[in-house]
C-alpha positions as CSV (number, residue, x, y, z in Angstrom):
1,X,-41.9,-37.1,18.9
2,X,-39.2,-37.1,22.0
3,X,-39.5,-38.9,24.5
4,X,-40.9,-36.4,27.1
5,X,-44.0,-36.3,24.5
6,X,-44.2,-39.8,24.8
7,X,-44.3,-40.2,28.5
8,X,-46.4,-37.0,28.7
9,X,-49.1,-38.8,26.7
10,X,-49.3,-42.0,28.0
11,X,-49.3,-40.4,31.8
12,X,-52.6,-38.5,30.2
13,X,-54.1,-41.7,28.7
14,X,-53.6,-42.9,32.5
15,X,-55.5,-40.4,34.1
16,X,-58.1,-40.1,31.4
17,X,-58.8,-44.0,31.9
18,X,-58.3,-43.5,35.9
19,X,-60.9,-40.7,35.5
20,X,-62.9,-42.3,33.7
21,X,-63.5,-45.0,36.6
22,X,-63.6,-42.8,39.2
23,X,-66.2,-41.2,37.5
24,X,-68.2,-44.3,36.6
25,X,-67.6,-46.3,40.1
26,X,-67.2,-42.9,42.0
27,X,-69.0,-44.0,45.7
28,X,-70.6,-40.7,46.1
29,X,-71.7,-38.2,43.3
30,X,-69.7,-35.3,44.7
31,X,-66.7,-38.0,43.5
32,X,-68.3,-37.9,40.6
33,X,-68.6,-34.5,39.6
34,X,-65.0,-34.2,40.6
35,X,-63.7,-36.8,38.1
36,X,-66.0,-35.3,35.5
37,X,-64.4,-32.1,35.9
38,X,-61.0,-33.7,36.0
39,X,-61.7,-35.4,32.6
40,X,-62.8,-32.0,30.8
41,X,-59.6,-30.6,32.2
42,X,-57.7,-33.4,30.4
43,X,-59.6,-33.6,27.4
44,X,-59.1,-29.8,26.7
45,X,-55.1,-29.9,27.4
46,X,-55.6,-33.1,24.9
47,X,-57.0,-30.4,22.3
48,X,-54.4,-27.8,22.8
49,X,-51.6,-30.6,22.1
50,X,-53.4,-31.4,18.8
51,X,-53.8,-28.1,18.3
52,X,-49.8,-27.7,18.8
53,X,-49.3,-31.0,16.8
54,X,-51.1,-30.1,13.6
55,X,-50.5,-26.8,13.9
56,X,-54.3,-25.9,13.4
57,X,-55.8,-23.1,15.8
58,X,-59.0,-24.0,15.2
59,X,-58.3,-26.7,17.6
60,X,-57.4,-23.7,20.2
61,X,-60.9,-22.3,19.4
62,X,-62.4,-25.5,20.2
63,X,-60.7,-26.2,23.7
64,X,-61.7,-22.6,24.6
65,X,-65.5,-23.2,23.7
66,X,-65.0,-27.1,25.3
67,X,-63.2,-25.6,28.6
68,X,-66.2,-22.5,28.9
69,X,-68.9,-24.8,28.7
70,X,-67.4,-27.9,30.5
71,X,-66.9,-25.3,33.4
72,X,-70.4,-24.3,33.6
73,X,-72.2,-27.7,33.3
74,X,-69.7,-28.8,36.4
75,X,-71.0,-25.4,38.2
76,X,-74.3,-26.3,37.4
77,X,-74.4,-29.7,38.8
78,X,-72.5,-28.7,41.8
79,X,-75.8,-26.2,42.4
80,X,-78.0,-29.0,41.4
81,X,-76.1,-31.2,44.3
82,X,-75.8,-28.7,46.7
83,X,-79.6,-27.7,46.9
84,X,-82.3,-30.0,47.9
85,X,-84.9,-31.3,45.1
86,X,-87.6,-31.3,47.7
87,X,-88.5,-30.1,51.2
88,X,-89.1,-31.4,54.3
89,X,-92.0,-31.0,56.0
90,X,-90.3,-29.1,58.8
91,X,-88.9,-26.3,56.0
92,X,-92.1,-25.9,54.7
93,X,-93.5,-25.2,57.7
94,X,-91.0,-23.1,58.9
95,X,-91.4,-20.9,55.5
96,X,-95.3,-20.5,55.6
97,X,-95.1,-19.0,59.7
């Protein structure tokens, strides 16, 4: 392994372990979300170095499926943030006139 592997790596176990508390201490859920998505980012450029590494391309068929369906649960929960789970009275007022 050269050294530029080596330093690659260990700058990516930094951000996955910085990631990791910005998503667990995060002070608002947007920062949350944010450092979820970061952390599904890394973990899929952690695949496609395996997959490099072992010389496997099942590994690239994994990252692909990981990467799709992190990117729509991150969609989802941005929707789930952005809209309201309830109504004000005022809304539902102003819907039914």
């Amino acid at each position: 392994m050269d050294n530029i592997e080596i330093i690659a790596m260990t700058l990516t176990g930094l951000a996955l372990v910085l990631g990791t508390w910005r998503m667990l201490q995060g002070p608002t859920t947007p920062d949350r979300v944010v450092a979820a998505d970061t952390l599904t980012v890394i973990i899929t450029v952690v695949l496609v170095w395996v997959a490099d590494k072992l010389e496997r391309s099942l590994y690239l068929d994994i990252a692909l499926v990981y990467a799709a369906l992190a990117f729509v649960g991150v969609v989802t929960i941005a929707r789930m943030i952005e809209t309201p789970l309830h109504k004000s009275e005022t809304e539902k007022n102003s819907e039914v006139s």
